[in-house]
N, C-alpha and C positions, 0 to 999 in steps of 0.2 A: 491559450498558453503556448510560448514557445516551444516547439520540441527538439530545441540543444538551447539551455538556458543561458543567457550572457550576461555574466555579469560583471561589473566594471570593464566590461570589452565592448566596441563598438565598430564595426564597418569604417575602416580609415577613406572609404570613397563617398560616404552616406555624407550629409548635414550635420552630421552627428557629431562627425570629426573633432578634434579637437585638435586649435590651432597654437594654441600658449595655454602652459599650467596655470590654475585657477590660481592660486599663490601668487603670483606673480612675481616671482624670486627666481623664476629659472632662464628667464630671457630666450631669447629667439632663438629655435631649434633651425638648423642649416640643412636641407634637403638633402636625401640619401638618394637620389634618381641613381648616381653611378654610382651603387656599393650591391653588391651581393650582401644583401640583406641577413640571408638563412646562415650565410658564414660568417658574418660578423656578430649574429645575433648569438650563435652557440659560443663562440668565442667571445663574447661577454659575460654571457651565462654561466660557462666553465671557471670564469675568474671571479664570480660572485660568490658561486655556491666553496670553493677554496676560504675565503672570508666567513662564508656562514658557518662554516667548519671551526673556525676559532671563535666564533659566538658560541658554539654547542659547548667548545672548554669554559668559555668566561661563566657558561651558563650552569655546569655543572661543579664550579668553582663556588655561585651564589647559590647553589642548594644545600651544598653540603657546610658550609659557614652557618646556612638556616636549620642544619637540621642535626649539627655535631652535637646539640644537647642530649639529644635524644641516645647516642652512643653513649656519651662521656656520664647517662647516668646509670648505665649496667658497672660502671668502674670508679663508684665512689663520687659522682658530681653533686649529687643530691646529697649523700650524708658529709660531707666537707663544707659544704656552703648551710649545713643545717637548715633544712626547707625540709617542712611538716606540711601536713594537708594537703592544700590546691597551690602552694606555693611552686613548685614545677610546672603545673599547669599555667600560673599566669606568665611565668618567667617565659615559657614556650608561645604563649599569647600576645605579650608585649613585642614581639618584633613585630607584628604584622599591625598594630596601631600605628606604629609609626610610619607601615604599607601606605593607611589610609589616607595619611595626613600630605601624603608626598607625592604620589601617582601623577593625580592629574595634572597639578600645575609642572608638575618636570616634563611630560610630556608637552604642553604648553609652550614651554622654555624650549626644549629639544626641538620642538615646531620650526621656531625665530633662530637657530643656530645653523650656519654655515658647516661646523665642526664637530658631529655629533661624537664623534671618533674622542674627542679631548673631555668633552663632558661625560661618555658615559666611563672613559679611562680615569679620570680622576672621582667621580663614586665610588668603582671598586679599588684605586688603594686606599679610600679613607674605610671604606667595611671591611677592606682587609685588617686594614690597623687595629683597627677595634674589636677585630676577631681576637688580634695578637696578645692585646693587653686584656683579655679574657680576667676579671678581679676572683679571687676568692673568697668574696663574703656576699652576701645573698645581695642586699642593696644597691650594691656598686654594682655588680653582674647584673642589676635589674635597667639599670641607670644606660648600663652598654648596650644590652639587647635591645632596647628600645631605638636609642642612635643608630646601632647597625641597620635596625629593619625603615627609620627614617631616611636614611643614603641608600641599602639595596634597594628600594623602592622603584630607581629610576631605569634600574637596567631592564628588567622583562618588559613592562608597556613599551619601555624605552626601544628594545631590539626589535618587538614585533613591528612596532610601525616604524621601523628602519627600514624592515623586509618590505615592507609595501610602500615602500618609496623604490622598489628597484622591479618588483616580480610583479609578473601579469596576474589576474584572478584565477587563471586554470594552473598558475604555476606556485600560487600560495601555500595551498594545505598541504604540499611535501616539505617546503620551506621551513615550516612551520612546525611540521611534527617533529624537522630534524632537530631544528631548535628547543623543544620539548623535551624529546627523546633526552636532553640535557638530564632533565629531571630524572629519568629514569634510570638512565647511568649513575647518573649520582647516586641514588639510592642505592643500588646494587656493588659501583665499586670503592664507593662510600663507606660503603659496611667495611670490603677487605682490607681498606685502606685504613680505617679505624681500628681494625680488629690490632690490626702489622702493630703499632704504633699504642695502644693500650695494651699488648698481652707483651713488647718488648722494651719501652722507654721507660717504665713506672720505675718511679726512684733515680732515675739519672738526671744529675745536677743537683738533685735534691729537690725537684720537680714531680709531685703526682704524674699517672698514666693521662689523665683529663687536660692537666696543665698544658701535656706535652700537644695532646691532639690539637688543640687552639693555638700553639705556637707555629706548627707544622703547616696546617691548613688555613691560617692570615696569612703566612708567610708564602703559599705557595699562589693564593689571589693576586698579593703586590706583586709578582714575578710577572704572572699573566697581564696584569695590568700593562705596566712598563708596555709589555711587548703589543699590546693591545692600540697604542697609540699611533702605532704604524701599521698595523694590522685591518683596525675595522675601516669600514667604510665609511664614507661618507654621504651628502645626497646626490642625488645625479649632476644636480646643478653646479655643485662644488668638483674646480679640474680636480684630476687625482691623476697622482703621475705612473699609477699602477692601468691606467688605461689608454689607449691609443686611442686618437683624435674622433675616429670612426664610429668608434665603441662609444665612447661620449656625448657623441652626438644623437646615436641608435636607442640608450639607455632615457636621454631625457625625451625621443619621442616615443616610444616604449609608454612613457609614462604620460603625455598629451594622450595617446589613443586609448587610455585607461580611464580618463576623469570620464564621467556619463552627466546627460544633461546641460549641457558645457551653454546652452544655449542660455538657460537660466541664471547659470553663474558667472559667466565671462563680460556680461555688463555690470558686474555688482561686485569689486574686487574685495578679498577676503582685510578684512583688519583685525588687530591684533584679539586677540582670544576672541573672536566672533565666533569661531567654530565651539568653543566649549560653551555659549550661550545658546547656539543650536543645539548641542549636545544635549543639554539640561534642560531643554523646554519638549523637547522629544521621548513621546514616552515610550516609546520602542525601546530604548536605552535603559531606562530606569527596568522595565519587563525584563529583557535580560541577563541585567545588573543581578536581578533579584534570581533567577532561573539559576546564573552560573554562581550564586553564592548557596545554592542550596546542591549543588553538583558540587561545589568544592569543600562542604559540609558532608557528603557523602564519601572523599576521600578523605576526610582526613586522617582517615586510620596511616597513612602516609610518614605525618612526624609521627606516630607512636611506633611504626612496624618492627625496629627492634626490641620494642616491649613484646609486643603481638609474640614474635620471634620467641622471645624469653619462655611466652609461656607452657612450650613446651618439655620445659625442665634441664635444656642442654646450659654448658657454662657461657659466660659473656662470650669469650672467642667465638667457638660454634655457633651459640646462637644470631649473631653478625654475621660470620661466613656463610648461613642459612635464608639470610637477605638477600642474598645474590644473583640466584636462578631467579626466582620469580619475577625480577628486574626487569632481568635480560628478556625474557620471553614478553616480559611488557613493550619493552622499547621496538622488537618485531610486530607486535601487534600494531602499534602506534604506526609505527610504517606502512604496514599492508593496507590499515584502514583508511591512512590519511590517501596512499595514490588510489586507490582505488575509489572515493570520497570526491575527488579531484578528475578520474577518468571519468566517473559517471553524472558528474554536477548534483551531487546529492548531500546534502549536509545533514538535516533532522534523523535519518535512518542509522548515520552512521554515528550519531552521539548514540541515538536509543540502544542501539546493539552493542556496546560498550558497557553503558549502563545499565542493562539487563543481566551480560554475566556477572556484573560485580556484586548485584544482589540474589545471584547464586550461590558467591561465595560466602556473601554474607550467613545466607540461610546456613550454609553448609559448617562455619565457626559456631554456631546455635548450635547446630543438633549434638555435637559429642566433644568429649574433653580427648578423643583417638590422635595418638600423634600426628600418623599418618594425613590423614583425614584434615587434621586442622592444617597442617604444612598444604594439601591440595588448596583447600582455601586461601591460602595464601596468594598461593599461585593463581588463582581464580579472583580474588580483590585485585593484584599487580596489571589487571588487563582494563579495566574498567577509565584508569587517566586519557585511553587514548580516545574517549568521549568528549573530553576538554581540548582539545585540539581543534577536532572537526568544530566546536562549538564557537572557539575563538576566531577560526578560519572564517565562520558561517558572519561573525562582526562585522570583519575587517571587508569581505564582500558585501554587504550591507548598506553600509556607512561608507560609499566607495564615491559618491560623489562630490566631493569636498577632504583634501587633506587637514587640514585645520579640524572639521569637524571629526575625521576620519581620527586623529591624532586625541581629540578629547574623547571620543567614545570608548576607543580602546580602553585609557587610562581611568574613564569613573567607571565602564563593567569589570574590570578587571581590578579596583579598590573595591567594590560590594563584594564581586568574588572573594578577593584576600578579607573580606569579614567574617566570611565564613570560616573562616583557621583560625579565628579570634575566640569565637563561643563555642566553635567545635574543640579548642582544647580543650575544652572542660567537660566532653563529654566521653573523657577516656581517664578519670580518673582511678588509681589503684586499686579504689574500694570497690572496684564493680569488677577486678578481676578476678581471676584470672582469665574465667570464660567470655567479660565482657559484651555481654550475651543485650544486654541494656540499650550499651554503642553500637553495636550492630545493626539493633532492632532503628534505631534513628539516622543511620546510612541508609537503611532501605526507604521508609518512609522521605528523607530528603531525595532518594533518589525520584521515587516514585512521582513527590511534588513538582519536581523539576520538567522528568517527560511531560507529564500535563503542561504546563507551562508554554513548554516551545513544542507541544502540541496547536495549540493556539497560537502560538505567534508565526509558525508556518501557515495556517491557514487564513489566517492574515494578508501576509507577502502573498499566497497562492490567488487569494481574492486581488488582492492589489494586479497582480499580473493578467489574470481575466478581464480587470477595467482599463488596464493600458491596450491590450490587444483590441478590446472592443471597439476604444476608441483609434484607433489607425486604421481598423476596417470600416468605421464610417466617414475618418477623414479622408481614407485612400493614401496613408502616409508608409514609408515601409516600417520592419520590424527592430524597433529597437530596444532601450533595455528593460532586462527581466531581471527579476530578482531568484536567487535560487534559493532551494527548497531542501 
């Protein structure tokens, strides 16, 4: 086994090289002999990561659109739209079928597009819109949430294999957590931002507190949208008038010295969805399809947390503004773990240890109805998402020899994933609160299934890398790629 793992990197002087993206859409990269490479390269980098910075808005704009149900029903959503039983629950459940229905082939599509920039801008102002005209009668709101979750669909797979059209494999899992870190934010300034706007709008126009928050927060997606169109990037191959010639040209071989295997693929050019046929015949895919839907089964106390929140007896406002810390201290944790994930080339350790405290916390909402106590928990659940990072990251490394395939893998682990938010709503219903002691116990246990899972499929990849080394030492070949761990 390697002892500095490389993955989708390869020796630009090796055989290994790669001389034209496998796609063959990017056309012939122009020799950098006279460029200070290390200057141009950071000064690419510095104007990438400026852009990623407005995915983290677009991204924290498509959380809280997914998750203002959750607010709007401490302030009256539920008893205005009359939903009894599990009727909340599905309402909360139907966005994410229409996750499943839309994922892969957008990604697919986003594959074959020059302008990813215009497609992913025009999703978010059609789920802004639909946010805006939020109905109040249970049916018609069942009929939007649905639509919504069939259009947000395309931006998360969508972004992440954006990023990995531009960043190297040791430059991913920051990329990524920042992108993430979306999520977290959201949740945290989600809460204050709902709190502002249900404890002060309720009754102006003649508009409910709930009305108001669905008007506010469509309306502040399409803003971002609009501006998103000049904003995001696009693929390497595509000029952008936001980069100099140099950069341009660095960015797409950047991404030649990333495809691995090239020897395999470069006689056999990609056609249209071939890579989501590899995708689906690869059971690697489907294994952690399954893993990351039982991880994201483990969070989903996620859409309920301002219930969670509630149930320490404070009013809607507080119990909202009570969302906040535990957020923030997630979205540091998500950081520290993903560079550090990323320095040491280690992926399986740094899900596990994510996923470990959050079934501390869990044990910890078991044991006592203490206020204190449950709020630690809290705080102790909000650390655990940064396990899904490293895990996404751990994909997109993976599946690094082929963009096409690279692009459908993402999009069907990440639809199994979002299935898990589909029958995990139903596993936070009101009858099992307040202590919720039931949902807990099935966070852990999904947790638990999970690390087994990609317990084994590490030691998989670990064996897979003992027979590539083995055989270079009988060919006499030098050392090329490894999968990381």
């Amino acid at each position: 086994m390697s002892d500095r793992p490389l993955l989708g990197a390869v020796d630009s002087s090796s055989h290994y090289h790669a001389i034209s993206n496998t796609s063959g859409d990017d056309g012939p990269t122009l020799p950098l002999d006279d460029v200070d490479r290390p200057i141009v390269e950071k000064r690419l980098l510095r104007k990438l990561d400026l852009r990623v910075a407005f995915l983290v808005l677009v991204y924290i704009m498509n959380v809280m659109d997914r998750t203002n149900a959750a607010a709007a029903r401490l302030r009256g959503f539920e008893e205005d739209l009359g939903m009894t039983g599990n009727q909340f629950n599905t309402l909360t459940s139907i966005l994410y079928v229409g996750y499943l229905l839309t994922q892969a082939p957008s990604n697919m599509i986003l594959h074959r597009m020059k302008r990813p920039s215009l497609y992913l801008s025009s999703c978010m102002i059609t789920w802004g819109a639909l946010t805006v005209f939020m109905m109040p009668t249970y049916h018609a709101a069942l009929i939007l949430r649905f639509f919504t979750g069939f259009v947000e669909a395309a931006f998360f797979p969508g972004a992440v294999f954006l990023l990995s059209r531009w960043y190297k494999w040791h430059e991913l899992g920051l990329r990524i957590a920042i992108l993430h870190c979306g999520n977290s934010i959201s949740n945290a300034f989600g809460a204050l931002i709902a709190s502002g706007i249900l404890g002060s709008l309720d009754g102006t126009l003649g508009f409910t507190a709930w009305r108001w928050l669905f008007f506010v927060e469509g309306t502040l997606t399409i803003v971002a949208a609009v501006s998103a169109i000049w904003i995001l990037p696009d693929f390497p191959s595509t000029p952008s008038v936001w980069l100099l010639p140099d950069e341009q040209t660095l960015a797409k071989r950047r991404m030649e010295e990333e495809v691995v295997a090239v020897i395999e693929h470069k006689s056999k050019p990609e056609e249209n969805f071939s890579g989501l046929v590899e995708a689906l015949m690869d059971w690697r895919v489907w294994w952690l399809g399954v893993a990351l839907y039982l991880m994201e089964t483990s969070m989903s106390f996620r859409i309920f947390f301002p219930t969670l929140s509630a149930t320490m007896g404070y009013n809607p406002t507080i119990s909202l503004l009570l969302c906040a810390p535990p957020w923030i201290l997630g979205t540091a944790t998500s950081f520290v773990v993903a560079r550090h994930s990323d320095a040491t080339g280690d992926r399986f350790w740094h899900i596990v240890g994510p996923l470990l405290v959050g079934i501390v916390g869990f044990m910890l909402a078991i044991s006592t109805m203490n206020t204190a106590i449950r709020y630690l928990s809290l705080f102790i659940m909000a650390q655990c998402p940064a396990a899904f990072v490293a895990a996404l990251t751990w994909v997109m490394n993976t599946f690094s020899q082929s963009h096409s395939k690279r692009a459908a893998a993402i999009a069907l682990i990440n639809t199994m994933s979002s299935a898990g938010l589909i029958s995990s709503s139903y596993f936070w219903p009101s009858s099992w609160g307040p202590s919720y002691v039931n949902s807990c116990l099935i966070c852990i246990l999904a947790s638990v299934v999970s690390i087994g899972m990609l317990w084994v499929f590490r030691e998989h990849l670990s064996r897979c890398n003992e027979a590539a080394e083995a055989e270079e030492k009988a060919l006499g070949l030098p050392k090329g790629f490894r999968y990381l761990l």
